[in-house]
C-alpha positions in Angstrom: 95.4 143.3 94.4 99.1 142.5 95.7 100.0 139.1 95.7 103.3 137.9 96.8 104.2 135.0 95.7 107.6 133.1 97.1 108.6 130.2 97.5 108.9 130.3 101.0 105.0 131.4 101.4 104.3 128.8 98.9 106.4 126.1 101.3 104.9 127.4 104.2 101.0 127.2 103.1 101.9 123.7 101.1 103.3 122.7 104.9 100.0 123.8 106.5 98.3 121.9 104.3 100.2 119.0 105.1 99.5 119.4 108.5 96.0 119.3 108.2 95.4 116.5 105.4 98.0 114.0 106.8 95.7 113.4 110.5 92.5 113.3 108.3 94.1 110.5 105.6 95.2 108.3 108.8 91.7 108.6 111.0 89.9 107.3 107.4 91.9 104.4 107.0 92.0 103.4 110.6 88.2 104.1 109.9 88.1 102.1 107.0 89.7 99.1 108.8 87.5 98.9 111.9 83.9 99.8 109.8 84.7 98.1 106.9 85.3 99.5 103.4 81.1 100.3 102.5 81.5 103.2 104.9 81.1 106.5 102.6 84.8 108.2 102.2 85.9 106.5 104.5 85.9 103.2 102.9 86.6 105.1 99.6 90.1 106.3 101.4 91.0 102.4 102.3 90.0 101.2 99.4 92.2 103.5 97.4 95.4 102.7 99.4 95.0 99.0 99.5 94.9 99.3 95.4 98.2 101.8 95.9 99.6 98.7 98.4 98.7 96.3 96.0 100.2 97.9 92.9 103.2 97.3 94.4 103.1 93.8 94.5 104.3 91.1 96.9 107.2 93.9 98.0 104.5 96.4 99.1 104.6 95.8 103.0 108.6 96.1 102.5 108.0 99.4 100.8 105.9 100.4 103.7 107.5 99.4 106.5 111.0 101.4 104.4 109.0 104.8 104.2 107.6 104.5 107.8 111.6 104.1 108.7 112.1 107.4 106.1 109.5 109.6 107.2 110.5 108.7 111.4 114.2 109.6 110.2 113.3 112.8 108.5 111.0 113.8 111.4 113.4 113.9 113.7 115.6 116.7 111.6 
């Protein structure tokens, strides 16, 4: 059994996966917000983020609106 193991194989299968899970995490909460939060996983997905949100306190739609700004910036590189 070869393996190969480098970091850039590691990157690229870790971006993949990213690729793939990213789509599936925002169709669940849009989900989530037009069915409502009893609908299985999906509601399980919204519920989980709206405790993440609400962790961060009063600030939290600051510190979301600041990584939507990031994450457009560093898309465009």
């Amino acid at each position: 059994m070869n393996f190969k193991f480098t970091f850039a194989g590691i990157t690229a299968l870790l971006n993949k996966l990213t690729k793939i899970l990213i789509p599936l995490v925002v169709v669940s909460l849009l989900l989530g917000i037009l069915m409502g939060t009893d609908t299985p996983f999906v509601g399980d997905v919204y519920k989980n983020v709206s405790s993440i949100v609400a962790m961060l306190g009063e600030d939290g739609l600051l510190v979301l609106v600041s990584l939507i700004i990031i994450l457009a910036y560093l898309k465009k590189e």
